[in-house]
N, C-alpha and C positions, 0 to 999 in steps of 0.2 A: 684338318683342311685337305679338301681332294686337288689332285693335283693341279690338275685346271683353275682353281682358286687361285693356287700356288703362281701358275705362268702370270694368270691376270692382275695380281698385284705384283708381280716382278715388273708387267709391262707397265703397269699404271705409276710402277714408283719409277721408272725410268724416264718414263716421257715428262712425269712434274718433274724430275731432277732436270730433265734437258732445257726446260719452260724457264726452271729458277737460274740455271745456269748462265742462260742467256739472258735474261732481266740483269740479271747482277752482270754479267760483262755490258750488255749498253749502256747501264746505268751509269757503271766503272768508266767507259769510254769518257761519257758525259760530261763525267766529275757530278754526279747525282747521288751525292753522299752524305745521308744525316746524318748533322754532328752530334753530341753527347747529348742526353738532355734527361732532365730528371721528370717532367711533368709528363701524363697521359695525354690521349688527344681531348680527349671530353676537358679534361685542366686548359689545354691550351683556348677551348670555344668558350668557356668558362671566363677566362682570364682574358678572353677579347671580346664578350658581349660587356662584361662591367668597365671594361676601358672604353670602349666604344661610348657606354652611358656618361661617363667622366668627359671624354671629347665632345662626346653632344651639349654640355651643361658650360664648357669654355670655348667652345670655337664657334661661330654661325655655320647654322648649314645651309645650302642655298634650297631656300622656299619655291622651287618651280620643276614642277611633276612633270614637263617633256625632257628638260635636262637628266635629271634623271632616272626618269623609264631607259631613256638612252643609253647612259652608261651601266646602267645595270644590265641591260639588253646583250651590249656589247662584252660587259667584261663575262657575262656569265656564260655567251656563247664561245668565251674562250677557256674557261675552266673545261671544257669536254676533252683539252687536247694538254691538260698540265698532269705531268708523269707524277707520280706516287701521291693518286688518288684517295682520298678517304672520305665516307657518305659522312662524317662528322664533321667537315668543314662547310660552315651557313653561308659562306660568299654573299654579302650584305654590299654594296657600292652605294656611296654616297658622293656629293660636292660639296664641297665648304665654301661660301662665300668668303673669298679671301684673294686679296691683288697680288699676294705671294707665291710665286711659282714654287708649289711641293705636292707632294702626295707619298704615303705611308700605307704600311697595310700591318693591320694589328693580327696577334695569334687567331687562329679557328675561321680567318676569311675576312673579317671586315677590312675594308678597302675605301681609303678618301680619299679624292683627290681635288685639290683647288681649282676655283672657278680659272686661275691665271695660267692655270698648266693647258685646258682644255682654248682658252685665248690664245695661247703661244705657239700650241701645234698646228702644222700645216698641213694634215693629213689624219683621216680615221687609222691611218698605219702606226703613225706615232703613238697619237691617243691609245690604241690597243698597245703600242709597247710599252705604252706607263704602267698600264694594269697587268700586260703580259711579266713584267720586271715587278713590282710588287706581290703578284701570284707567286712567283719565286721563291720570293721571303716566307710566304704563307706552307706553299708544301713542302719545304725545306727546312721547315720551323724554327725560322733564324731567329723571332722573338722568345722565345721560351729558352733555345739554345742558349741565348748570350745569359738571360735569368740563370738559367742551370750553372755558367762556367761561372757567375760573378759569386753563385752560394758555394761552390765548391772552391772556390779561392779565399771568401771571406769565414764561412762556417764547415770548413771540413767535419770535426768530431759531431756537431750538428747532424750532417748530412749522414754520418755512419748510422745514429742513433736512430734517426729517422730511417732509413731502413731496414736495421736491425732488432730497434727496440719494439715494445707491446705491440704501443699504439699505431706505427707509422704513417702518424697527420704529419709528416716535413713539410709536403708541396702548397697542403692545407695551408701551412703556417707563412709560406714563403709567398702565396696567391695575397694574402694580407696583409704581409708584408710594401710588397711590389704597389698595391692599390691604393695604399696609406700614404706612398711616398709621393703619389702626384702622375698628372699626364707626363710632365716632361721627362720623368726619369723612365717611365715605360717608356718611350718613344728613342732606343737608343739608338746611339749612330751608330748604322753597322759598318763591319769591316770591309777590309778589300776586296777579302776573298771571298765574304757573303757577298758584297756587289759582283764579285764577278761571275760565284756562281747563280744568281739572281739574273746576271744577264744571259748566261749559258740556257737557262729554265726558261725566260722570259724569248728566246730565238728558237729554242723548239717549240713553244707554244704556237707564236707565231707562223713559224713555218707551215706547222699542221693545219694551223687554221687559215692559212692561203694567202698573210700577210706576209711583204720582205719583210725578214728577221734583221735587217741592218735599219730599219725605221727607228729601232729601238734607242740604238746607239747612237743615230744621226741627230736625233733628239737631245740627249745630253750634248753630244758637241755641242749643238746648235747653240742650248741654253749659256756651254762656256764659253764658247766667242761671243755669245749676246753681250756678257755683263764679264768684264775684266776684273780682274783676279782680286783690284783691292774692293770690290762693290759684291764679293762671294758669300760674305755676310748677313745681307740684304738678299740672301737668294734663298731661301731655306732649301730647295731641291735637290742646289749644290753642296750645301754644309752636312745633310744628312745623306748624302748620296757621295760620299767619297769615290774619285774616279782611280779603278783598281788599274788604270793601263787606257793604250788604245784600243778603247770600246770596237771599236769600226774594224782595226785589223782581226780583234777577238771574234768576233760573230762573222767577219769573213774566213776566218780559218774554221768556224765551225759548220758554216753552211753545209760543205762536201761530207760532212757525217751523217747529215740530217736525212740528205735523201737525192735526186736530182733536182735537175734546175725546174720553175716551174714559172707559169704565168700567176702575176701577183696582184691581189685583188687592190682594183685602182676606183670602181664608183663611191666617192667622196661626197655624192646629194645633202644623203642624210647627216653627215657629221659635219657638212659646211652650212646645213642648214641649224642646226644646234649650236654650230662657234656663232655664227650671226645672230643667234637668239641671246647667247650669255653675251655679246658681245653688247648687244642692245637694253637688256638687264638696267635698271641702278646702279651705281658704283657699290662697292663693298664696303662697309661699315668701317669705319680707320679702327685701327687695334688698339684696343684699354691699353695705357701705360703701365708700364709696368714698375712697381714699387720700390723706391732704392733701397740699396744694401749697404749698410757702414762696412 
């Protein structure tokens, strides 16, 4: 190697080391920290297009193509600004006809959210911060994550074999697992600190994409003053959205990392013309009861 070669790849590994340096402190900043997880990305798009197919087969989806051109429009022009990008994630947006105010986002992008959540918001800002907050979950890969800690708690020597032994089908075996066991056991409630970093994820997005990042969080308040504590039940958004803290002070103390202050996108047309469309809709099909249990 002539010397010249020599400088150019001294300079070249210097400037990626600087590059990786600083990803990894603003990430650090962030709290933009994948947790353990045993699955690839391909497993995670995998294991959320067949779940996806399972939610389509139990839940309604709501039959009307401006609704969701709309939120597919919207959520997907907010995936340009969500940090630890990969071209493997499909960002799929759906609506489920449903009076229940939730929405979930399965591994590898697919993303639903209830026709009641898109009813309840008073702003295209919140609406993006449901999707912004569920996006979260997705590049953060909080569903696969909690998979990974529940086989590593229940089947450790499992888990060795599968990486150590012949064959290494674990994730194989754990994907059909997870798929056998039902919608509702995929759809788990995440933690705190997944909500919070969820909301951390979901106030950069926003910010980037020129919405207030506190829409997000004013949204959940909103929903928990709506409906008092003994009717939280009755709320799925809140049962599967555990509130890590004050949302509102959270994403106000993250704003000043993000960037400076900015003018925040407020033409509401289009998304007030879509809540008047679902709002004008049929009502939503009441939900099959569910079967008792001795």
């Amino acid at each position: 190697m002539s010397s010249r070669q020599a400088r150019i790849l001294a300079v070249s590994a210097g400037v990626l080391l600087s590059v990786t340096l600083a990803t990894l402190a603003f990430a650090t900043q962030l709290s933009f920290r994948l947790g353990f997880n045993l699955f690839t990305l391909p497993e995670d798009v995998s294991l959320g297009r067949q779940t996806a197919a399972q939610v389509e087969r139990e839940l309604p989806v709501l039959d009307d193509e401006t609704t969701t051109r709309y939120l597919a429009q919207l959520g997907r022009s907010l995936t340009a600004y969500a940090p630890n990008p990969q071209p493997e994630y499909v960002w799929q947006f759906k609506v489920l006809n449903s009076g229940d105010i939730n929405a979930f986002a399965l591994p590898g992008g697919y993303i639903y959210v209830n026709r009641a959540a898109i009813e309840c918001a008073t702003s295209e800002a919140q609406l993006a911060g449901i999707l912004a907050h569920e996006e979260g979950h997705v590049v953060m890969r909080h569903g696969t994550h909690q998979a990974s800690e529940a086989m590593l708690a229940q089947k450790p020597l499992e888990i060795l074999s599968g990486f150590f032994g012949p064959d290494g089908n674990l994730t194989s075996d754990v994907l059909r697992d997870l798929l056998g066991a039902g919608v509702e056991s995929l759809l788990l409630k995440n933690s705190r600190s997944m909500e919070a970093q969820a909301d951390s994820v979901g106030a950069y997005i926003l910010y980037h994409a020129g919405y207030d990042p506190r829409a997000m969080a004013q949204f959940f308040k909103m929903i928990k003053q709506k409906y008092p504590e003994q009717t939280l039940g009755a709320v799925n958004f809140l049962s599967n959205h555990p509130d890590p803290g004050d949302r509102v002070k959270a994403v106000d103390d993250e704003i000043p990392q993000l960037g400076p202050p900015k003018a925040w996108l407020a033409d509401d047309r289009q998304f007030d013309a879509v809540r008047a469309r679902v709002l004008s809709l049929p009502p939503p099909p009441k939900p099959k009861p569910q079967p008792q249990t001795s």
